[in-house]
N, C-alpha and C positions, 0 to 999 in steps of 0.2 A: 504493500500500500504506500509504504515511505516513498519507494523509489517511483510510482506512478504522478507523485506530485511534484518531480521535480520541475518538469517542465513547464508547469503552472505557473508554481513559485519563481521559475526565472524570469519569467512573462511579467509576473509583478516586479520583478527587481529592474526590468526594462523601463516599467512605466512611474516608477520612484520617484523622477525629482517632481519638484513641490507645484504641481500645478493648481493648489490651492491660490499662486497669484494669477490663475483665470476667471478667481472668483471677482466676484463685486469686494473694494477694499472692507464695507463694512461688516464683511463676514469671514473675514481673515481670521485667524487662531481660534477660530470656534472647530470645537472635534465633540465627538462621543461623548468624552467626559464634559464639555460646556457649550453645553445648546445652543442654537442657534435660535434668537430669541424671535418668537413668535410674527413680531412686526415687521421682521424680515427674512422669512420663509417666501421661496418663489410659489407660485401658482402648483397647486397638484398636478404629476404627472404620472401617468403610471405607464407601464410596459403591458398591460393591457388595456384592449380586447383585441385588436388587432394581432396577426403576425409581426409588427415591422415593434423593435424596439424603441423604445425612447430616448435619448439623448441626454436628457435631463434625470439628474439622481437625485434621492431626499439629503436635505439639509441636515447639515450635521450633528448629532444630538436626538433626532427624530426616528421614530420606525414608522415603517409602511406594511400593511399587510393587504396584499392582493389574491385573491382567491376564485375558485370556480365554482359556483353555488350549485350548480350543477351544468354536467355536459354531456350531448347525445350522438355519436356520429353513428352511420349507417352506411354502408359497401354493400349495393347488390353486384353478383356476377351467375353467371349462367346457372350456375350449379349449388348456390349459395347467400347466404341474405348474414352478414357481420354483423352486429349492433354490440355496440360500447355505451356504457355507463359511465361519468367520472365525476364523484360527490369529492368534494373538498379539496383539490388542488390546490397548495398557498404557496405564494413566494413573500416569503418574510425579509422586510430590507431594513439596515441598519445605515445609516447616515455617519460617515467617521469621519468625515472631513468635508469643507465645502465643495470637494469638487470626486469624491467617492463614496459609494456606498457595497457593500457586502449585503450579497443575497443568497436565500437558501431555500431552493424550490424543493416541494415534495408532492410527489400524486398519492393521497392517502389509501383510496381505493382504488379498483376499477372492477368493474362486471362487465361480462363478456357471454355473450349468445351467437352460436352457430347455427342456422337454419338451414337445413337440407330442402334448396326448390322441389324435388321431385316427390319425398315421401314426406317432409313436414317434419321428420324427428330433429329435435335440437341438442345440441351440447352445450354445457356455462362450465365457467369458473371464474374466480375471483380471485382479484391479490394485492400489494401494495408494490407501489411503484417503485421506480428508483429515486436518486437523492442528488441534486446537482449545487457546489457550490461556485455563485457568480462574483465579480467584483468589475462594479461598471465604476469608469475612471473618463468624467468630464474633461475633454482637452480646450473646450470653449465653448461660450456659447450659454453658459448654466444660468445667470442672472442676467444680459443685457445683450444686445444685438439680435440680427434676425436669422441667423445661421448657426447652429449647434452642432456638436459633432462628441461622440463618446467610442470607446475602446469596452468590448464587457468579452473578457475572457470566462471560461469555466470549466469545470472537471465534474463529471455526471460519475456516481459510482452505484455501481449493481448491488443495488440492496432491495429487488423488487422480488415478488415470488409469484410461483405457478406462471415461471415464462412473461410475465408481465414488461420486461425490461432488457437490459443486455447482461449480458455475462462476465463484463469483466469494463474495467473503466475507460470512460472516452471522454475527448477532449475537443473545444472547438472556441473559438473565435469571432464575435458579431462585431460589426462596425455601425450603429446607427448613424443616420445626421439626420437634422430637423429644419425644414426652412419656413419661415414666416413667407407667407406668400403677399400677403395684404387684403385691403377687405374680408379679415375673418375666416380666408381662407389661410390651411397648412398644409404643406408637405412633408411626409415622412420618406425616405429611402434606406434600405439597408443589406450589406455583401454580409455574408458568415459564411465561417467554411468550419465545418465537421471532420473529423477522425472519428469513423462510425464503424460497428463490428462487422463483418462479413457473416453473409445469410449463415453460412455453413458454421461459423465459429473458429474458422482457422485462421483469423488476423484481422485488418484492420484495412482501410479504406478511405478516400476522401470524400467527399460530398460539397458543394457547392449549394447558397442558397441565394435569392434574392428576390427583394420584395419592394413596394412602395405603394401609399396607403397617403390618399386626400382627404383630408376631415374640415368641416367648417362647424357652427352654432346652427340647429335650425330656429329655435324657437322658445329663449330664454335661459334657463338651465341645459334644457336638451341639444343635443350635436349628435351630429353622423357622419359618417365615414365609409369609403370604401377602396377595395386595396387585391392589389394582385400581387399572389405569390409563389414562387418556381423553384423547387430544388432539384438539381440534376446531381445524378450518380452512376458509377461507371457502367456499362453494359452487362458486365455479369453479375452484378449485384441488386438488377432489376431497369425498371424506367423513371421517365421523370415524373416528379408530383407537382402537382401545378392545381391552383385553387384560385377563385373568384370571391371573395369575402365584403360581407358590407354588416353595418352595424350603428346603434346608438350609445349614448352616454347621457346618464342624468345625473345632476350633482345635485346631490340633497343640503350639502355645506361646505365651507373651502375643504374640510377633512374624508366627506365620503363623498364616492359616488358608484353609481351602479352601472352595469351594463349588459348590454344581447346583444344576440346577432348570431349568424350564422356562418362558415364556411363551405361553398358546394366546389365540388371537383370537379375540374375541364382537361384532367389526362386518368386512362383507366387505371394508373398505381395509385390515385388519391379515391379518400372514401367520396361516396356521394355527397352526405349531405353531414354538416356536422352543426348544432346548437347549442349554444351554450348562453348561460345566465352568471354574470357575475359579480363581486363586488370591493371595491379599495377601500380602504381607512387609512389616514393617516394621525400618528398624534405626536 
């Protein structure tokens, strides 16, 4: 396990010097231990509902919990009807400095049904996911101007059961950036590239992803959003997944808000249709 993190941890030792002075100067030497007082906390942003990361990390001193209230995907194919369950997926973020925060995603459960098209007999099983630790590192962009840009490396380690997960640990790399478009309107873009296990279990692999996602306000609290996203992988390891997504957000207070929406797939390796209900807090 020691030696699986090394290449994590040099990745952090990469992104080291103090780019805390990208912060805005009045939230300089605020860390973990000395909050970042209230009056000046940026706007809520979360890394969800979309696929396309956020740019933007919580203020220092502050946690975020992001979670999936619940979520439904479904894959028909000739011979077979997939359906997934996923009650409580949280990514918990801690704020350590004005321009880093440390996240630690978990899929609590997931339930899983096999339907046979032809006779109707089904198979389930259930289990808990695997466990990824994230640390997204603002290079600009966190409090002032219209262009944002973040580094969030992480290390996913097989801790999930009954086949839920992989088998041994993987490693990958997302690049968000954020543009103020104007008029209310925003853009999201983002490259990441995965170290993913091979079907078989005999090693490991690349994968490529890339997505971008337009969101504006419709209608006071509420906003929406819609966003295309592609990840290609080698040829023996399958096809490309490719998905069409659009979605809402309502903010009940600067601290919570909610969200739906769906993902449907436009290549046959992505599920059809996937929905989910979710929710942020921040304090």
């Amino acid at each position: 396990m020691r030696a699986a993190l090394v290449p994590f941890f040099a990745l952090l030792s990469i992104l080291s010097p103090d780019l805390a002075e990208a912060a805005s100067p009045a939230k300089r030497g605020h860390s973990i231990a000395h909050a970042t007082p209230d009056s000046l906390m940026r706007d809520l942003s979360a890394d969800r509902p979309d696929l396309t990361e956020s740019p933007y990390t919580v203020d220092a001193g502050h946690f975020q919990l992001e979670m999936d209230v619940l979520r439904y995907a479904r894959d028909d194919t000739p011979v077979a009807r997939v359906e997934s369950w996923s009650p409580l997926t949280l990514n918990l973020k801690a704020g350590l400095d004005p321009s880093t925060d440390l996240q630690i995603v978990s899929e609590w459960r997931r339930f899983e049904r096999v339907t046979d098209v032809a006779t109707g007999a089904h198979s389930s099983r259930d289990g808990f996911g695997d466990v990824a630790v994230r640390l997204k590192r603002n290079l600009f962009g966190n409090d002032e101007g219209r262009v944002a840009a973040a580094l969030l490396p992480y290390v996913s380690f097989p801790t999930s059961t009954e086949g839920m997960g992989d088998a041994s640990v993987t490693f990958g790399l997302a690049v968000p950036v954020g543009v103020d478009l104007g008029s209310d309107w925003s853009l999201g873009v983002m490259g990441q590239f995965d170290l993913a296990e091979d079907l078989d279990g005999s090693g490991t692999h690349g994968e490529w992803t890339a997505t971008a996602t337009v969101g504006r306000p419709i209608a006071g609290p509420l906003s929406g959003f819609v966003e295309f996203a592609a990840t290609f992988v080698p040829a023996p390891e399958g096809e490309w997944i490719g998905t069409a997504d659009a979605g809402v957000t309502y903010s009940l207070s600067p601290g919570v808000q909610l969200d739906a929406g769906t993902y449907l797939g436009v290549s046959d390796a992505a599920d059809d249709q996937t929905y989910f209900l979710g929710l942020t807090f921040r304090r």
